[in-house]
N, C-alpha and C positions, 0 to 999 in steps of 0.2 A: 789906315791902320795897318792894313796890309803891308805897305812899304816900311813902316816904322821897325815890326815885326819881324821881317827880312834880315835890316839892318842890324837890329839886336841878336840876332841867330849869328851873325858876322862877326859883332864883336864882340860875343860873350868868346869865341876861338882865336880870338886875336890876343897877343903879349899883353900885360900890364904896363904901359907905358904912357910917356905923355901924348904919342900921339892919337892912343885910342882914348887917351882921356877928353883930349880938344873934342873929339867926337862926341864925346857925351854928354858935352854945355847943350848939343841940339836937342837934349831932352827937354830941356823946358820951354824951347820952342813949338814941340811936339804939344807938350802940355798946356802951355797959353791959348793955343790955335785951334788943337783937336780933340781933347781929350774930353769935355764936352758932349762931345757928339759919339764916343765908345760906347760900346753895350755894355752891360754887367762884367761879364766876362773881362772883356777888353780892357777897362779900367784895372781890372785884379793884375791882370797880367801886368797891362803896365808900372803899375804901383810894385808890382814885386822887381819889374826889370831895375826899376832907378833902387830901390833899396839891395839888388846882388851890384850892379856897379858901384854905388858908392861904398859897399863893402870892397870890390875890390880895389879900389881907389887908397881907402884906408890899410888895406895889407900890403899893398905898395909903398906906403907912406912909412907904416910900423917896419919893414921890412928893409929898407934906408936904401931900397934898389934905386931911386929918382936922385937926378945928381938936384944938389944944394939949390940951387937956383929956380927949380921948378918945383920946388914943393908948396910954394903958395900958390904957384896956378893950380895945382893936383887940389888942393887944402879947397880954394877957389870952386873949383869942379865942382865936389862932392858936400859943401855945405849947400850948392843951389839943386842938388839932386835929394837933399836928404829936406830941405826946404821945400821940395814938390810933396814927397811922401808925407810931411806933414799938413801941406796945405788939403792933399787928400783925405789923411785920416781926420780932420777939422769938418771936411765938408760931408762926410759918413757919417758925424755924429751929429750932424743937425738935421 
């Protein structure tokens, strides 16, 4: 968690771009493998990191800063980040 944590403090100060976006597919690697195993806590936090990245995923997108050709990767990104935050809020209501 630690390291995950780290990372996020990195890129939340990083540009909105593709390349901090390619980074942020490792969220639901993050989430497949470890999320599991977070505290209370841990999980909040993470559940809040993928839903401010895929906001800014999406102001990048509303914003027409990404050239043409990588908007389906951004698009890409941020529906499997907003698809974690749902798989989350599904498993807090059971």
């Amino acid at each position: 968690y630690e390291l995950f944590e780290k990372a996020n403090g990195i890129l939340k100060g990083v540009p909105n771009d593709l390349h901090k976006f390619w980074q942020l597919r490792r969220y639901r690697d993050v989430y497949d493998r470890q999320f599991e195993r977070f505290t209370k806590a841990q999980k909040a936090y993470f559940e809040q990191a993928c839903k401010n990245c895929a906001a800014d995923i999406s102001r990048a997108l509303n914003s027409g800063s990404l050239p043409f050709t990588e908007v389906q990767r951004a698009e890409t990104i941020r529906d499997g980040l907003l698809e974690v935050v749902g798989k989350i809020g599904a498993a807090r209501k059971t």
